[in-house]
MITORNU-663064 format. One record per residue (C-alpha): x, y, z. Coordinates in steps of 0.05 Angstrom, whole numbers, plus 5000, padded with zeros to 4 digits. Layout:
! residues N
XYZ;...
END
This chain:
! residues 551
520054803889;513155023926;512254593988;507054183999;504853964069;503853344096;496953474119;494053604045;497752944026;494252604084;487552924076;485752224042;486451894110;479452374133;475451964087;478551324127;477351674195;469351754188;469951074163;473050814247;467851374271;461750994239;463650434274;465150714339;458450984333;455550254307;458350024383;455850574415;448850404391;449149754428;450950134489;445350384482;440949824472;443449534533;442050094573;435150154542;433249424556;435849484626;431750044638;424849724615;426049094662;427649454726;422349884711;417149234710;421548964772;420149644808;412549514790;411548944804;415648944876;410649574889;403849144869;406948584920;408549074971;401249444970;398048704966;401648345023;398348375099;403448735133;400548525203;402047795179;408947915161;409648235231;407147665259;412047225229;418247655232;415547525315;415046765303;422646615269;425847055331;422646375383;428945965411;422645365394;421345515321;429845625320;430844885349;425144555299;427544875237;435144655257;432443955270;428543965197;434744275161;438543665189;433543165182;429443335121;423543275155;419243975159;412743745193;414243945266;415644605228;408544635185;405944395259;408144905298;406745495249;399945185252;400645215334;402145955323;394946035277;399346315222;399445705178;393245675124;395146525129;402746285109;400745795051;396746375025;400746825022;406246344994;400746104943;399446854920;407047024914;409146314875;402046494829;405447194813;411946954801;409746464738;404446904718;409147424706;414846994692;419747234755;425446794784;425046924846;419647344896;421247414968;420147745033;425347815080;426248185141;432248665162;434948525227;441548825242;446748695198;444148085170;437347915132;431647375150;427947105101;419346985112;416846775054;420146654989;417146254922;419445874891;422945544953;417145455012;417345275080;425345115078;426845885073;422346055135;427646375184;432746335142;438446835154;440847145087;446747455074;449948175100;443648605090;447449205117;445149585047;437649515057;437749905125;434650435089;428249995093;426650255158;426950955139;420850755085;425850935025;425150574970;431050334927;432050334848;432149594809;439149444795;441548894739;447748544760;450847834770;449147414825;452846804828;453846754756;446746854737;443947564714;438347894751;433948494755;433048624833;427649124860;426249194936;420049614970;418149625044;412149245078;407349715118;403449355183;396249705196;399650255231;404150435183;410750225206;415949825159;415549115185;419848765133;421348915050;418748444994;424648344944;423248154870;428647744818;427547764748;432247284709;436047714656;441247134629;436647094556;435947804557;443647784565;445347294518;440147664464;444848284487;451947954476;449247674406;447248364378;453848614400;456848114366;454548314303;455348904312;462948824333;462748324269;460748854230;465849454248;471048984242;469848994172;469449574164;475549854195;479549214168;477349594107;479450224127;485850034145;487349814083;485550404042;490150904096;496150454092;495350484013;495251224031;500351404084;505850864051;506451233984;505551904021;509351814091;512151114102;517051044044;520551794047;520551584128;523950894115;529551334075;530751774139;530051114185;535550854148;540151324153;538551424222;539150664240;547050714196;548751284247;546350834309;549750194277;557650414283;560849874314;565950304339;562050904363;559551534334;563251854277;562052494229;562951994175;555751604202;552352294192;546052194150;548352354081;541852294028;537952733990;530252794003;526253243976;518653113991;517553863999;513753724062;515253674140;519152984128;524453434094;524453944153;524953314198;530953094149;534653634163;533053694235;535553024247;542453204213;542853784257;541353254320;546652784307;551153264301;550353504368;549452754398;557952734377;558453304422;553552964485;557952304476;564552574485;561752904548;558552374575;563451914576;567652424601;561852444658;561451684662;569351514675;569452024731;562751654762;565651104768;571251324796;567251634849;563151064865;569150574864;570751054920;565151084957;565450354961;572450304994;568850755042;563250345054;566849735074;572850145111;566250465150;562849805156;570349385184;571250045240;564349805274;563849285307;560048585275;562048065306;555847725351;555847605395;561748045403;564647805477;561947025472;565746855542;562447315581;554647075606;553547685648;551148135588;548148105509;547948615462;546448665385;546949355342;544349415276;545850045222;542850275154;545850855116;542351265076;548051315034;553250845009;556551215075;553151445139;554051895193;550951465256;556151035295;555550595345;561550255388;562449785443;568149525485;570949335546;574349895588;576649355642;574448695668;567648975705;566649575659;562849555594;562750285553;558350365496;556350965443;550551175407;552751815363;549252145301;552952685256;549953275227;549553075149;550552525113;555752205061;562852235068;564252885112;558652635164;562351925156;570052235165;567952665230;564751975245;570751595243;574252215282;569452315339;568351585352;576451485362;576451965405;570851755452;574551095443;581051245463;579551705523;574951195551;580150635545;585851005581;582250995648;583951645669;577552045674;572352155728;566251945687;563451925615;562452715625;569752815629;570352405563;564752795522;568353375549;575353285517;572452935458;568553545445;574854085453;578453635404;573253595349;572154305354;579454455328;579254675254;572054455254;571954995190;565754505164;561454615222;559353965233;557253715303;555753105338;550652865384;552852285422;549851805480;556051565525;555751095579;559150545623;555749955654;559049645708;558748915694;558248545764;552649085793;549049235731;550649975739;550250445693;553151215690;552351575630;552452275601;549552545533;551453005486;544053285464;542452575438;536152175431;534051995505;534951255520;529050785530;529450295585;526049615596;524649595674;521448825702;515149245726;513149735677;516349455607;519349945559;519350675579;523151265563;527451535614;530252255600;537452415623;541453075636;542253315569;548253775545;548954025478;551953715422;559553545421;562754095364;559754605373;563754965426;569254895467;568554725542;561854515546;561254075612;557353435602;553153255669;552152505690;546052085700;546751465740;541650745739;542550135749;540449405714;536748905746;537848235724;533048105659;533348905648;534749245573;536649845551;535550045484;540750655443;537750945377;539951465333;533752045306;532951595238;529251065276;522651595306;524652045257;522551505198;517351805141;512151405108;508951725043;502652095083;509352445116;507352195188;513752055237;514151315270;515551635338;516951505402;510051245420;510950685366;518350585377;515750385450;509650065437;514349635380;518749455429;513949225477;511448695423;518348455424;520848575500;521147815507;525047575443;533147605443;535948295443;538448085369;531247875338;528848515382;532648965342;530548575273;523348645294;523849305309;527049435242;520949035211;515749445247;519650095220;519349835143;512549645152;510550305174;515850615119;512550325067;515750594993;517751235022;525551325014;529551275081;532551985086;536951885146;541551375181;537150845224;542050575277;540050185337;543349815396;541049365446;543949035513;540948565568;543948495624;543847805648;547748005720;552847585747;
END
C-alpha cells in the first residue's frame, strides 16, 4: 500500500495556523498603538518642557537656587514645615526682592499647567547627588528648597544635554516626564524645568483596547483549536493512543520487563506513526538488554558504596573527635576540623601526648584523593604516631625521617605525603617542629596578630629515601595560637576560579583572633563557603588550631 505522510494528512492544521497568526498579529497591533500614543505625548511633553525652558528668567532661577543654599531661609522653611505656618518664609523671599518675581513665575507655570492640562510643572535644581526643587505648580511656596530625590541621572543637565520624555510609573500613577535645562543671561545651565503629564486615562483607554483585542483572539483561536483537534485526533491522536497503549502494557509489568510485554498490534496508517511503530518494537527490545545490565551495574554500586562507607566511619573513628580532647589539662586548647572531598579523604590530622610536658601534633595532606590517598593516610599517620610516642628520637626531623624510609618501601603507587610535625612543650610553650614540604604554619603573635611564619622546608615524605628533615624552633607566649592547614583551605575555588589564599586565610583569621580556637576554626570554615559559593570543593579542607594558655 502507497504511503502517505503525515504532513499531507496534517496540511488541514495550515488553515488553523494562519488562523493563531491573525491573532498574534491582532495583539501585535495594540503594541503598536501603545507605542504610537506614547510617542505623541512625550513628544508634546518634550514641547512643552522646551517653551517653559526658553520662557523662564534664567537669572531668577539663579537667584533662587542662591537663596535655598542660606542656613536662614534653611531654619524658616524647617520651622514652617513643622508649624504650618509659611509667612516668615513669603517674608523673607520678599527680604531677598525675589518675591512678586517668585509669584510670577509660579503664576505663569500653574497658568500653563491647566491650560494645557499637565499634572505637574516644576523647576528644580541639580546639586550633587540629590535634586532641589524652586518652583513647582501645582504645590507653591511648600516646595521652595525642597530636596528631591537621588537626581544622580539628571547630571547631564550641566553638560546642556537634553533628555528624551519617558512614560513610566511613578508611585502607582502613569506619567509622561520631559526635562530641558535653564540658561542664565550668560548662557550657563542654572537649573532644569521638568514637565509631568498624567497618562493613567491614556492607560486605562490602552488596557481597554487590549482587552478587546485579547477578547477577540481568544475567540478566535478557541475556534481554532477546535477545528485542529477535529483534525489531528482522526489523523494522529487515535493511531498514537494504539502505540501509547502498547507502550504503557510494556512499562506496566509488575514483575519487570519481559519479551512477552513486547508491543504486539498491527498498525498500518502508512505514514511515520507506522515507522515510529516499528521503531518502538525495535526499542524495547533493546531496553531488555540495558535492564539486565544495569542492574548488573546497580548491585555492584552498591556494593561499592556500602564500602566506601565502612571507610568513611573507620577514617572518621582513627582521628581524633573528642573536644575538648585532654579536658584536665588548662595549660592548652585545641580544635581540628576535616571535610573530604570524597566519601574518604587524604588530609589527616593527629594529636597526642608524647609525655606529661610534651604535646605532638600533625598536619599531613596525601597526593590524591579516595581510598589509596586515605590507606597511605592511615599508614603514614601510624607511623608518625608511633615513632613519636616511643621517645627515642632527637627531634620531629628524626621522626619525618624514618617515617619517610618506611613509606617509601613498595611505594609501587607513587604516592607521597606532605606533612607538618611538631612538639610543643607544655610548661614553656615551646615549640620545635620540622616539615615535610607542607603548607607553612600561621602564627598568632600578642603584637602583630596572625602572620605567616615560613619554616625550613624539606621535601615531601615518599618520595625518596633518606631525606633529612631540618628543625625550626618558637616558642608560645601565653594567649598565643598557632594555626595547621592542609592546601584545600587557600587552595579553595569559587566559580570566577579565583583561590581564597593566604591573604584571606589571614585576614579571616584576624576577624576571629579573639573567639575560642573551636568557633575560630567554624568561622574560618564560614568565611571559606562564603567565598566558595556553588563551586564544588575539589580537595580535602582540614584545619587545626591550638592556644596555649601557659601554665
Amino acid at each position: 500500500m502507497k504511503k502517505m505522510s503525515l504532513g499531507i494528512k496534517l496540511s488541514g492544521m495550515v488553515l488553523c495556523s494562519m488562523l493563531i497568526l491573525a491573532a498574534a498579529l491582532f495583539f501585535t497591533s495594540t503594541l503598536e498603538h501603545g507605542t504610537k500614543v506614547d510617542e505623541y505625548y512625550k513628544e508634546i511633553a518634550s514641547k512643552l518642557s522646551l517653551t517653559v525652558a526658553d520662557s523662564v528668567d534664567g537669572d531668577l532661577v539663579a537667584r533662587l537656587r542662591l537663596l535655598v543654599e542660606e542656613d536662614e531661609f534653611k531654619e524658616l522653611r524647617k520651622e514652617a514645615e513643622e508649624t504650618g505656618n509659611w509667612e516668615p518664609v513669603w517674608d523673607y523671599i520678599e527680604k531677598k526682592g525675589v518675591r512678586e518675581q517668585f509669584e510670577a513665575l509660579y503664576n505663569s507655570l500653574e497658568q500653563i499647567r491647566k491650560d494645557m492640562d499637565v499634572k505637574y510643572i516644576y523647576i528644580h535644581s541639580i546639586e550633587g547627588s540629590v535634586s532641589v526643587y524652586l518652583v513647582s505648580a501645582p504645590e507653591g511656596i511648600e516646595y521652595l528648597g525642597l530636596v528631591g530625590p537621588n537626581a544622580e541621572e539628571f547630571s547631564m543637565y550641566t553638560t546642556n544635554v537634553h533628555i528624551d520624555p519617558d512614560v513610566s510609573n511613578m508611585g502607582g500613577e502613569w506619567v509622561c516626564s520631559a526635562y530641558e535645562p535653564i540658561y542664565d543671561s550668560a548662557g550657563n545651565a542654572v537649573s532644569t524645568v521638568g514637565v509631568d503629564i498624567d497618562m493613567n486615562q491614556v492607560m486605562a483607554d490602552r488596557n481597554h483596547f487590549r482587552y478587546r483585542m485579547i477578547n477577540f483572539s481568544f475567540v478566535i483561536t478557541v475556534l481554532t483549536v477546535i477545528i485542529g483537534i477535529m483534525l489531528v485526533r482522526k489523523y494522529a491522536v487515535k493511531p498514537i493512543e494504539q502505540l501509547t497503549e502498547g507502550a504503557k502494557a510494556f512499562s506496566d509489568e509488575e514483575e519487570g520487563y519481559s519479551k512477552e510485554s513486547v508491543i504486539s498490534m498491527d498498525i498500518h496508517s502508512g505514514d511515520e506513526i507506522e515507522t515510529l511503530y516499528n521503531e518502538t518494537r525495535i526499542m524495547q527490545l533493546k531496553i531488555l538488554d540495558y535492564v539486565a545490565n544495569i542492574t548488573k551495574i546497580t548491585a555492584e554500586k552498591e556494593r561499592i558504596s556500602a564500602e566506601l562507607n565502612v571507610a568513611t566511619q573507620i577514617q572518621a573513628d582513627m582521628l581524633p573527635r573528642i573536644f575538648p580532647p585532654f579536658p584536665e589539662r588548662n595549660e592548652f586548647d585545641l580544635y581540628d576540623s576535616m571535610n573530604p572531598a570524597k566519601e574518604v579523604g587524604g588530609d589527616v590530622y593527629d594529636f597526642f601526648m608524647i609525655d606529661d610536658d610534651h604535646l605532638g601534633l600533625v598536619m599531613a595532606d596525601v597526593s590524591g584523593k579516595g581510598v589509596p590517598a586515605a590507606l597511605f593516610m592511615v599508614i603514614a599517620k601510624t607511623l608518625i604516631k608511633n615513632r613519636a610516642l616511643s621517645g627515642n628520637y632527637s627531634g620531629p626531623g628524626e621522626v619525618l625521617a624514618d617515617a619517610n624510609n618506611q613509606l617509601c618501601e613498595g611505594n609501587e603507587a607513587e604516592l607521597f605525603v606532605t606533612v607538618w610535625f611538631g612538639i610543643l612543650t607544655i610548661s614553656t610553650g615551646h615549640v620545635i617542629f620540622a616539615s615535610g614540604g607542607h603548607e607553612y604554619p600561621a602564627f598568632y603573635r600578642l603584637e602583630e596578630g596572625f602572620r605567616i611564619e615560613k619554616d625550613k622546608h624539606g621535601m615531601p615524605l615518599a618520595t625518596m629515601e633518606g631525606l633529612k628533615f631540618r628543625e625550626t624552633e618558637t616558642d608560645l607566649k601565653p594567649g598565643e595560637r598557632l594555626f595547621l592547614y592542609t592546601d584545600g583551605v587557600t587552595e579553595a575555588t569559587n566559580g570566577e576560579q579565583e583561590l581564597f589564599g593566604e591573604k584571606r586565610m589571614i585576614e579571616s583569621l584576624q576577624r576571629h583572633s579573639k573567639d575560642s580556637i573551636e568557633d575560630m576554626l567554624l568561622n574560618v570554615r564560614k568565611d571559606i563557603d562564603a567565598f566558595v559559593g556553588d563551586a564544588p570543593q575539589f580537595d580535602d579542607l582540614t584545619m587545626l588550631g591550638i592556644v596555649y594558655k601557659g601554665v
